[in-house]
N, C-alpha and C positions, 0 to 999 in steps of 0.2 A: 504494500500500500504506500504509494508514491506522496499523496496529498498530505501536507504537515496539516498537523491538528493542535489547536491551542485551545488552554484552557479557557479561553470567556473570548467572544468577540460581537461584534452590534449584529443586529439583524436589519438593517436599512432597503423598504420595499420602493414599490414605484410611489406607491400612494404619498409614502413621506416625501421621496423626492417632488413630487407632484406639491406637497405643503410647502418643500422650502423654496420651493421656484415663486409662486405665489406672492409668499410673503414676502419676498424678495422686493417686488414688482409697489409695496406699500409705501406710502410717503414717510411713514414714518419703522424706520428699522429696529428700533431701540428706544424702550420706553413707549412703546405703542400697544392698540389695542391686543396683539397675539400675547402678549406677556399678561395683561389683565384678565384677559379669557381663558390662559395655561393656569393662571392662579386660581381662577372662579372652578375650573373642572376637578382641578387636584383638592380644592376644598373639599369639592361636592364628591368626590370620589373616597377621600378620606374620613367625610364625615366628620370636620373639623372647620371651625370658626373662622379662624386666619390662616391663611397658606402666603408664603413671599419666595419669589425664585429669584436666583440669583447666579454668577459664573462658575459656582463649583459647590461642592459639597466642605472643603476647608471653608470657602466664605460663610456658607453654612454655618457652622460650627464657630466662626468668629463674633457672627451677625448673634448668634445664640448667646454668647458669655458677656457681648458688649449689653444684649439687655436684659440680662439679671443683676448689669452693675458689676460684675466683678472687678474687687481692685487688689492693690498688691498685699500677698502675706494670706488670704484668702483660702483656705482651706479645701482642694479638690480632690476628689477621688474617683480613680477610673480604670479599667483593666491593667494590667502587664502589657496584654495580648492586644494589639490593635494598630489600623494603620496611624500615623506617623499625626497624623492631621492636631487630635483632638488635643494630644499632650503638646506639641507646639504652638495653640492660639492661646492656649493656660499659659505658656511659659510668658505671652506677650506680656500678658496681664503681669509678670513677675507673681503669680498665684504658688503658694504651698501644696505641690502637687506628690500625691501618694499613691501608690501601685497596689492593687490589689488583685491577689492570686485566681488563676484561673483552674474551673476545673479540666483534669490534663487529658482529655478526650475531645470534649463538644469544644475547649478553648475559650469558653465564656468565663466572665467573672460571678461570682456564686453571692447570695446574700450572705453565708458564712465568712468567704473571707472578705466579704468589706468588714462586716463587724470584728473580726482578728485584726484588719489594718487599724481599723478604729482604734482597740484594746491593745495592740500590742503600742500602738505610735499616741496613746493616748489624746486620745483627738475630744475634744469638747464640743468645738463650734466648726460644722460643715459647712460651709456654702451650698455645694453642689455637690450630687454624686452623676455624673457619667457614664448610663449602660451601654451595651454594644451588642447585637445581635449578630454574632459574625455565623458568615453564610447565610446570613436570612431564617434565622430560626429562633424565633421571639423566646425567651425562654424566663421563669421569675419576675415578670414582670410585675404581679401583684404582690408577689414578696419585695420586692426595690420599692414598691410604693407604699407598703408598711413602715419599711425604714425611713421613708423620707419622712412620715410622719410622725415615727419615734426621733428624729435627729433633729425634727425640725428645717429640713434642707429643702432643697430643690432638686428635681432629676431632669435632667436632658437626656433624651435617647440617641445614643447614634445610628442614628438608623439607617444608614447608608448602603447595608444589604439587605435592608428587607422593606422595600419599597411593594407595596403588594402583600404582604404576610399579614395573618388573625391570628390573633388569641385570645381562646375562649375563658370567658368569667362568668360565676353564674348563670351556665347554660345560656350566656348569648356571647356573639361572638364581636369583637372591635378590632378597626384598623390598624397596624401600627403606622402614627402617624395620629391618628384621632384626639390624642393627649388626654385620657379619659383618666388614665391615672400616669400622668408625666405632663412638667410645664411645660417642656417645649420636645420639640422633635426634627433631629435634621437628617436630609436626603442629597443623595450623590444620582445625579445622570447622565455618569460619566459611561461608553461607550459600552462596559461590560455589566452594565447594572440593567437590573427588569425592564426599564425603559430609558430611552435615553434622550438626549438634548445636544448631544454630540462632546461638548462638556456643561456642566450646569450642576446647580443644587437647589436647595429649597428648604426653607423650615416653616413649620407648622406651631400653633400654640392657639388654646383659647381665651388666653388671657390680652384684654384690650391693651394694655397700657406695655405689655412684653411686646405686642405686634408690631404699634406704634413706634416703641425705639428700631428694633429690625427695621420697618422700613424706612426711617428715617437714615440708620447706619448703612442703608443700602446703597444711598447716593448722595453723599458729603453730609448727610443731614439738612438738606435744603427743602426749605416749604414755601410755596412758591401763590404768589396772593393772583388773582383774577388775569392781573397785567403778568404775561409769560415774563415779564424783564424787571418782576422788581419781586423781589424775594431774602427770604431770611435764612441764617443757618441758626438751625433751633439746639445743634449739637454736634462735637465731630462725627465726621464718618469715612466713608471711604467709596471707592468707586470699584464696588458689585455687582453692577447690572449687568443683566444676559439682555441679550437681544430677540427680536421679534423673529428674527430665523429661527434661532433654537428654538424658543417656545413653538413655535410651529411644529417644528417636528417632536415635540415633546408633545403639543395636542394630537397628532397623528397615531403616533405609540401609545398615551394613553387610551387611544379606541381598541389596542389590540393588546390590551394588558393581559387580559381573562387567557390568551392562547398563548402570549408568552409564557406566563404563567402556568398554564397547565402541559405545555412540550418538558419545561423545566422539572416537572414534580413526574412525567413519565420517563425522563433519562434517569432519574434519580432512582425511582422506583426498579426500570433496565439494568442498572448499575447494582444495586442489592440482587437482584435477582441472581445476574453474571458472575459476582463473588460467592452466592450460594452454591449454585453451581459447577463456580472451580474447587471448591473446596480448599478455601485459600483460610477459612473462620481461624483457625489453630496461627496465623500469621497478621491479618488484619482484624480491627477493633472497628466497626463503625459506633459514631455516636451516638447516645441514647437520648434522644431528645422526649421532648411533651407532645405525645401521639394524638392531643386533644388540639393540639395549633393546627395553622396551618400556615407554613414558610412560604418563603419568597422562592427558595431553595436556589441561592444566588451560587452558593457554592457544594461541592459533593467533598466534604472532608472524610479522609481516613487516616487511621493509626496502622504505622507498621511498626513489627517487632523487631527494630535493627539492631537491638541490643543482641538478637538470639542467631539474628542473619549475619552477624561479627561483618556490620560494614554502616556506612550512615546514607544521609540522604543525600548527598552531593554526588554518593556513586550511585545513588538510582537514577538523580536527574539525567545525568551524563548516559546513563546507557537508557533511558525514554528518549532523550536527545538526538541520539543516534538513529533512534527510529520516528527522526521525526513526531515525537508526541510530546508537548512543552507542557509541563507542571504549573505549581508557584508553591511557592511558602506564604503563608498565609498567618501566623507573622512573626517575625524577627521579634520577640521580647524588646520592651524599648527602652528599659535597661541596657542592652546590651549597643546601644549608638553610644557613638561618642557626644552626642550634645546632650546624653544623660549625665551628668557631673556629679549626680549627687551619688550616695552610698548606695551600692544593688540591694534592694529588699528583703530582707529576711525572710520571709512567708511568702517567695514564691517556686518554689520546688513543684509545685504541678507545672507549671510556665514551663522550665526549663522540662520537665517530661515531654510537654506539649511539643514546644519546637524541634527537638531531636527526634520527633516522630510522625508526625503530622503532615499531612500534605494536602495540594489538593489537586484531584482528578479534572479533568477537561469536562464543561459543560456549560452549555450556550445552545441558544434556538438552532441553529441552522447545524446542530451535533448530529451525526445518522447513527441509527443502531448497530452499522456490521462497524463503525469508527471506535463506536464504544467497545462492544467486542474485541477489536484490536485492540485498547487498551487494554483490556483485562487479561487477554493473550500475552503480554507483553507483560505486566504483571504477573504473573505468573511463571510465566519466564524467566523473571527475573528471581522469584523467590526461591524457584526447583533450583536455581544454578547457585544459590545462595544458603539453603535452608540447613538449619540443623535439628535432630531429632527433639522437639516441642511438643509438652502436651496440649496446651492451650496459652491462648494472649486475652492474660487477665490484668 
């Protein structure tokens, strides 16, 4: 099989291309009606009050911490595990930022260890805590929102892979992204996420007055009176705006979320199936997620046993590599950058289980079943040439 296969890539149809010609053709490119109408649908699709989009998913996550106020010395708390974004727009702030361990399978942070970061780093006064659904698998989420109400804090979700995911509470089911029990919530539509804007993000919140600063931080904080040319800045900000093309094609893909969507949860499904049936279970761990959600399923993570295959994951990439089938690490601990300065964590020992074993599988709309196959071929391949006599990976 000649055709490389990579783990996430966009699905861009005629239709969309057909939206960004369109929009194209508008007098106004930017700051125009397509961005008000991408915001009005993703409300209504989410089920949430305020939606504001913006050039990315970090702007996101900046637009989110500029309005809860965060100032310096500030109390945050947020995975080990996660991409780079969320613990860099904290660092802006110069905020007291605290890592908290993941469990070393799913790679999520647990309400157990925030409360050990808590207790161990004796923490009194939280600002915020920072969950992450990595791979789009909502998971705790009514447990984080107990705490927030015992800490007295605020939760932002990063929701950046699970654009699309439910999780059910009391037999009904809500968005992620709804904020039903989280202040705000932010989204990536970046190329390899459920739907996309080509780059872009977005945060969600139903609270008036958090909305209000987002979109005021959205673009310099300017509020601009009847006359276009005479206007105020109410507050700093920055310049986050997405344009009317992107939102275009992000109204486009929102039409076709439902089949994004469901091609993603039947690779998923393909993929358990092909590991059952290689008899690979004594070698990989799949995650045990909440069988009552329902994910984005942005990403297909598994655990391998490289401690027992006496090799690591650098020589698996390398020989998928070779057959053309490109992984990712899904994440580098962020302790372990060097713009982490401060002391590595004491309580995170699942983390570091997590990255020495973890990976993730190719899977994207336009993935085919025998591609999959091949992976798993190829997986297996690699373990037969690798394995040593295991009774199981527990």
């Amino acid at each position: 099989m000649s055709k490389e296969i990579f783990y996430g890539k966009q699905s861009i149809g005629k239709d969309d291309l057909i939206s960004i010609f369109e929009a194209g053709k508008q007098n106004l490119i930017t700051v125009g009606p397509k961005v008000k109408l991408f915001e009005k649908k993703i409300s209504k699709y989410l089920n949430v009050k305020h939606a504001i989009v913006c050039n990315s998913g970090t702007a996101a996550m900046h637009l989110a911490l500029i309005s809860i106020n965060l100032k310096k010395n500030d109390v945050v708390i947020m995975p080990s595990i996660n991409f780079i974004s969320a613990f860099n727009m904290a660092k802006l702030f110069e905020a007291k930022i605290y890592l908290a361990d993941v469990n070393k399978i799913t790679g999520q942070m647990t309400p157990d260890s925030v409360q050990q970061c808590i207790k161990k780093n004796r923490l009194k006064k939280i600002k915020v805590i920072i969950t992450m659904y990595l791979g789009g698998y909502p998971e705790n989420i009514i447990e984080f929102y107990n705490l927030k109400k015992k800490f007295n804090c605020m939760i932002i979700e990063d929701a950046c892979h699970a654009f699309g995911a439910n999780y059910r509470f009391n037999n009904k089911y809500f968005k992620v992204g709804s904020c039903k029990h989280a202040d705000i919530s932010t989204f990536s539509f970046h190329p390899i996420k459920s739907i996309t804007t080509g780059e872009g993000g977005g945060v969600t919140t139903n609270k008036n007055l958090l909305a209000k600063r987002i979109f005021l931080a959205r673009s310099h904080g300017i509020i601009r009176s009847k006359n276009h040319w005479i206007y105020d800045i109410k507050q700093n900000g920055m310049n986050y705006r997405i344009s009317d093309i992107n939102c275009a094609l992000g109204i486009s893909q929102l039409k076709k979320i439902n089949i994004f969507l469901k091609k993603r949860k039947l690779i998923s499904d393909s993929y358990i199936k092909l590991i059952s049936q290689s008899n690979l279970q004594n070698y990989i761990k799949l995650p045990d997620y909440n069988s009552k959600n329902k994910p984005s399923y942005h990403l297909f993570l598994v655990s391998i046993n490289f401690k027992e295959l006496k090799c690591n994951k650098n020589y698996l990439f390398n020989f998928f590599k070779q057959k053309k089938i490109y992984l990712q690490y899904h994440y580098i601990p962020i302790y372990k950058f060097s713009c982490f300065r401060d002391k590595k964590p004491d309580l995170c020992k699942n983390s570091d289980e997590y990255y020495k074993n973890a990976i993730s599988l190719p899977i994207h709309f336009d993935l085919s079943y025998n591609q999959q196959k091949f992976v798993i071929k190829v997986l297996k391949q690699f373990i037969e040439n690798n394995k040593k006599k295991i009774k199981s990976y527990v």
